[in-house]
C-alpha positions in Angstrom: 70.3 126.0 -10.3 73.2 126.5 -7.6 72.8 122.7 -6.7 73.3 121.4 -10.2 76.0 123.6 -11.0 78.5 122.2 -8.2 77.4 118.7 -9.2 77.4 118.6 -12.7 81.5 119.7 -13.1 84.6 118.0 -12.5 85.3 119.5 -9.4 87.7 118.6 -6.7 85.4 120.0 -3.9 82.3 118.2 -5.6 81.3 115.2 -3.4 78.9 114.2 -6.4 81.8 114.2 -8.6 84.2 111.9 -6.3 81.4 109.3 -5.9 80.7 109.1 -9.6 84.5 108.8 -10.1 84.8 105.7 -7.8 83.2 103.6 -10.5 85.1 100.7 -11.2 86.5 100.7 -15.0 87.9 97.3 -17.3 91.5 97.9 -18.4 94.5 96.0 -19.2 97.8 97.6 -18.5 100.4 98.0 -21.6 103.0 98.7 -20.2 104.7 97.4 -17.0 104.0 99.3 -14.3 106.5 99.5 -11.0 105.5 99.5 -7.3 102.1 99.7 -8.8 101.2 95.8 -8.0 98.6 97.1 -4.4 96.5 97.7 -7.3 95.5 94.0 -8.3 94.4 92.6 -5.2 95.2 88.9 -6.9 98.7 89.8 -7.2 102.0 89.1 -4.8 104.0 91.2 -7.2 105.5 94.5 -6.3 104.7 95.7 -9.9 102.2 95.9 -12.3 103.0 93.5 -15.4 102.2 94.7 -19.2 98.8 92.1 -20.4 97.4 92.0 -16.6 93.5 93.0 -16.9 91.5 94.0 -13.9 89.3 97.0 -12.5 90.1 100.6 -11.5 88.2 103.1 -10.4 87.5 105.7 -12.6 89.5 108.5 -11.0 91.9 106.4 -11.1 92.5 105.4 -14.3 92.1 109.1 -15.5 95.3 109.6 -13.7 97.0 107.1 -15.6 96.0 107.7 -18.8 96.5 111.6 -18.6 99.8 111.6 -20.0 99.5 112.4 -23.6 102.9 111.1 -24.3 102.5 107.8 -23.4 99.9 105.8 -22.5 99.5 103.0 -20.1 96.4 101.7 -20.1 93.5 100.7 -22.5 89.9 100.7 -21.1 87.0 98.9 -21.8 83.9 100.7 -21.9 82.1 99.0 -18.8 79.3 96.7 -19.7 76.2 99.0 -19.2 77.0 101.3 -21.7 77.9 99.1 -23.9 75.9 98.5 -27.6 73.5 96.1 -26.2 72.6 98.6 -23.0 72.4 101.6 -25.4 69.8 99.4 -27.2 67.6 98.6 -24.3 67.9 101.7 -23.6 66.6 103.3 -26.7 63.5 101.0 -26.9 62.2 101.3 -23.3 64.5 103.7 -20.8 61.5 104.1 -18.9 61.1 100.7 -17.2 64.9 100.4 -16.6 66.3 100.5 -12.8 69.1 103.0 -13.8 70.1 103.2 -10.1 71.0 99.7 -10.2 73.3 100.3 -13.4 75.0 103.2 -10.9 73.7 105.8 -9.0 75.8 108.5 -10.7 74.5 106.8 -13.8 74.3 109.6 -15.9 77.2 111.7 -14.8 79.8 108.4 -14.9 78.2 108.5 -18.5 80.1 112.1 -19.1 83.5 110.9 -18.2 83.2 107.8 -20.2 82.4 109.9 -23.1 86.2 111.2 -23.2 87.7 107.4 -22.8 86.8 105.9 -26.0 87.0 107.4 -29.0 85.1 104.4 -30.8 82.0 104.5 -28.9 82.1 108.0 -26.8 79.4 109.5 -29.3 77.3 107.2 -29.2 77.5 106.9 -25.0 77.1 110.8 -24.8 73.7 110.2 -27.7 72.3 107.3 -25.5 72.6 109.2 -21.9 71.2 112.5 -23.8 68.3 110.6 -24.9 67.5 108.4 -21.8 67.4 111.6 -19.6 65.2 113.9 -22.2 62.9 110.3 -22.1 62.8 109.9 -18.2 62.6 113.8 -17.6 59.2 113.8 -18.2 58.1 110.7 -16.2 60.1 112.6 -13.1 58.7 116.1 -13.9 54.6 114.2 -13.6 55.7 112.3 -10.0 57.0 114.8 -8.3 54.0 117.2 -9.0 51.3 114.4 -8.0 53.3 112.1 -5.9 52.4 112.6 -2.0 55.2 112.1 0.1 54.5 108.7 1.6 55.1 107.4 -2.3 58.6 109.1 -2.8 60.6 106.1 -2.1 59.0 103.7 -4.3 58.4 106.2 -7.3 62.2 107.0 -7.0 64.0 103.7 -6.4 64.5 103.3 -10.3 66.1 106.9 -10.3 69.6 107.8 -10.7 71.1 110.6 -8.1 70.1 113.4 -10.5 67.2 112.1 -11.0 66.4 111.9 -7.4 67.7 115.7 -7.0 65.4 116.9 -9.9 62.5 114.8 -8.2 63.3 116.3 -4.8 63.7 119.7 -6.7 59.8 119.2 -8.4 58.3 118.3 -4.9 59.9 121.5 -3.2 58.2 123.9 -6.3 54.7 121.9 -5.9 54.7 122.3 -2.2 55.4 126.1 -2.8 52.9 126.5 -5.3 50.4 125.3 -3.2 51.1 126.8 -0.1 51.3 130.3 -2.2 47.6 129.7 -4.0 46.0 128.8 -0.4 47.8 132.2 1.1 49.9 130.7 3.3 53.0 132.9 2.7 53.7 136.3 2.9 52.0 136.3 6.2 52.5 138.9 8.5 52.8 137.9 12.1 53.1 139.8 14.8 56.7 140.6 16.6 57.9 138.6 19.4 58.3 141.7 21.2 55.3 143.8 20.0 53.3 140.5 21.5 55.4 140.3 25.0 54.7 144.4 25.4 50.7 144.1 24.9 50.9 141.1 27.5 52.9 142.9 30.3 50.7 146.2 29.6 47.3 144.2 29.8 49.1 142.9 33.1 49.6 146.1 34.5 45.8 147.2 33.4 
């Protein structure tokens, strides 16, 4: 599918991609930083000091940890992906709101992967499973959902989620408008109609 392709890839272009970036990440700086200090919004200093914690966003923090010669920043895996997350996870994922956890839940997940070494299996195991567990769930709505439901069956979904639901309604709708003959239909011309209405006229 076109529409997951230019999602689901870092890409510069991707407006999926640059709102799943401005997730906010836990770091502390190790090394001191200069003219950097706009980015602590607690700070009067021009500089960022070596030991100050506080929250990027993602794309953010990519940028600064990019250089493989040095590194100057350590993050901390934010809270819901964390061990006790993964865990509610695995036991239920169905009842959790994984749009409140962030909307680009599971594609903020993919980044994260590459930013701890410690924990980035088990992040990219726990997203893999959550979404093979919900896919289901999403696959049944949005073939016997009606339309007027859509918000409430969805406000638990993430972005992709939503898509795929969206995606599912489109395919049922078609389905159903194919087995009751409503497409392929051939309609008259515009001007084949106009021509029999003038020469009636004239008759």
């Amino acid at each position: 599918m076109e529409i997951l392709n230019s999602s689901y890839s870092p890409n510069y272009f991707s407006i999926e991609d640059i709102l799943a970036t401005q997730e906010r990440v836990p770091c502390e700086v190790e090394t001191d930083l200069k003219n950097l200090g706009f980015l602590d919004p607690g700070s009067d200093n021009p500089d960022l000091a070596r030991g100050i914690k506080l929250e990027l966003p993602y794309w953010c923090v990519e940028g600064l940890r990019s250089n493989q010669a040095r590194s100057y920043l350590a993050v901390e895996i934010p809270k819901t992906f964390k061990e006790v997350f993964r865990e509610i996870m695995s036991a239920d994922p169905l009842v959790v709101d994984l749009h409140k956890m962030g909307p680009y839940y599971y594609e903020f997940g993919r980044h994260l992967i590459k930013q701890s070494e410690a924990e980035g299996e088990a992040i990219g195991e726990s997203i893999s499973q959550t979404f093979k567990s919900r896919f289901r769930e999403i696959l049944d709505s949005s073939q016997n959902s009606a339309d007027t439901d859509s918000l409430k069956v969805t406000s638990k979904m993430d972005m992709l989620e939503r898509m795929l639901y969206r995606e599912g309604q489109k395919t049922k709708q078609g389905m159903d408008a194919w087995l009751t003959r409503k497409t392929g239909l051939i309609n008259t011309s515009a001007m084949v109609a106009h021509h029999r209405k003038r020469k009636a006229n004239f008759e």
